[in-house]
C-alpha positions in Angstrom: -18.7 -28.6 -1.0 -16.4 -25.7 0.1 -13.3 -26.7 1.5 -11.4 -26.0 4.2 -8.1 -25.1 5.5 -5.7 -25.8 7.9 -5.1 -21.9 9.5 -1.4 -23.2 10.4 -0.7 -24.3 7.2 1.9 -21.6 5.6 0.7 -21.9 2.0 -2.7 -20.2 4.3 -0.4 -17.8 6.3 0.9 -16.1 3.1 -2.9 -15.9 1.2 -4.2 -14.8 4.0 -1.6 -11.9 4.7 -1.8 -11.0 0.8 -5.2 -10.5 1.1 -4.5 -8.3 3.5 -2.3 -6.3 2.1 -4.6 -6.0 -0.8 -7.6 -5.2 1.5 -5.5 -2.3 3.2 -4.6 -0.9 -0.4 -7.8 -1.0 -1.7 -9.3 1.1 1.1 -6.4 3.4 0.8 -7.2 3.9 -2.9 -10.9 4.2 -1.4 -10.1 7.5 0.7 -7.5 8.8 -2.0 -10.7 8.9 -4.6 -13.2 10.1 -2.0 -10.9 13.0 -0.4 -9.6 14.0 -3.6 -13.3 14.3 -5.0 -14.4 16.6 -1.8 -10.8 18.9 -2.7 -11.9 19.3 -6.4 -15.2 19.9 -5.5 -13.8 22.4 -2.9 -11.2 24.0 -4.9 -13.8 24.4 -8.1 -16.2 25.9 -6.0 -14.1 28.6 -4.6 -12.7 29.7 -7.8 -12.7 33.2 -8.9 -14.4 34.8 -11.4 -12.0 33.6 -14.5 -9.1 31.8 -12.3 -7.7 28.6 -14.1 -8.4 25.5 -12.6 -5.1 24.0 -13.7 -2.7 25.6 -11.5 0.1 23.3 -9.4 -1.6 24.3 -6.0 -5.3 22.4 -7.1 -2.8 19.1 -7.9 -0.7 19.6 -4.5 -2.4 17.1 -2.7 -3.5 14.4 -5.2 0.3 14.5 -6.9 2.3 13.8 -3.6 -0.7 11.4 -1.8 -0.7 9.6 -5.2 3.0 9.0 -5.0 2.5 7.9 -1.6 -0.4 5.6 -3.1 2.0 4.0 -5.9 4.1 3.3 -3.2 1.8 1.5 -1.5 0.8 -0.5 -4.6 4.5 -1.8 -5.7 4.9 -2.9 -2.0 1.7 -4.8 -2.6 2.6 -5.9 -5.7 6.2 -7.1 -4.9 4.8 -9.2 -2.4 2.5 -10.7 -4.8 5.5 -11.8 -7.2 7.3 -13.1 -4.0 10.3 -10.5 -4.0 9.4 -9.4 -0.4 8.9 -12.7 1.2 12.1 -13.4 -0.3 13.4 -10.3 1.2 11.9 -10.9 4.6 13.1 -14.4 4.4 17.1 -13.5 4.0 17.0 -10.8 7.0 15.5 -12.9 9.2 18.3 -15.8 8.4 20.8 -12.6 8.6 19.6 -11.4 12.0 19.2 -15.1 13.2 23.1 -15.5 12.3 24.1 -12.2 13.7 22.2 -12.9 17.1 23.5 -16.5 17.2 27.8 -14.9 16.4 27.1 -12.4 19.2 25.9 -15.2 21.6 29.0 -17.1 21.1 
């Protein structure tokens, strides 16, 4: 019997937005692959007679995307452990505080 679950319910509500975080890195490792597969191809095929492969300008685009793509994955990662909810958690009780000392 599969069960089901109460959408409200915020045990759901943070699952549900993990997955999607993990879902939107996934697809971004996806097109890191698949693009970096076509430059290779690319750059391999236009090489002159004897030219090096290894040189920085071949690596330009997969070095600073892949930082980018690291990025992505700690974020996804942190969230995982907690340390962002946690994060999100204490600026929303800070701006809620700062809002309600301006109203009065």
């Amino acid at each position: 019997m599969m069960e089901t679950f109460d959408e409200n319910d915020i045990e759901y509500q943070k699952a549900k937005r993990q997955v999607e975080r993990l879902r939107s890195f996934y697809a971004h490792l996806f097109v890191y692959v698949v693009v970096n597969l076509m430059i290779v191809y690319y750059n391999y095929t236009h090489l002159k007679p004897g030219e090096s492969y290894f040189q920085f300008k071949n690596f330009f685009t997969a070095t600073f995307w892949g930082i980018g793509l690291l990025a992505h994955a700690a974020v996804v990662l942190l969230s995982k452990n907690g340390y962002l909810q946690r994060w999100e958690e204490k600026k929303i009780r800070e701006l809620m505080e700062k809002d309600h000392s301006e109203k009065l």
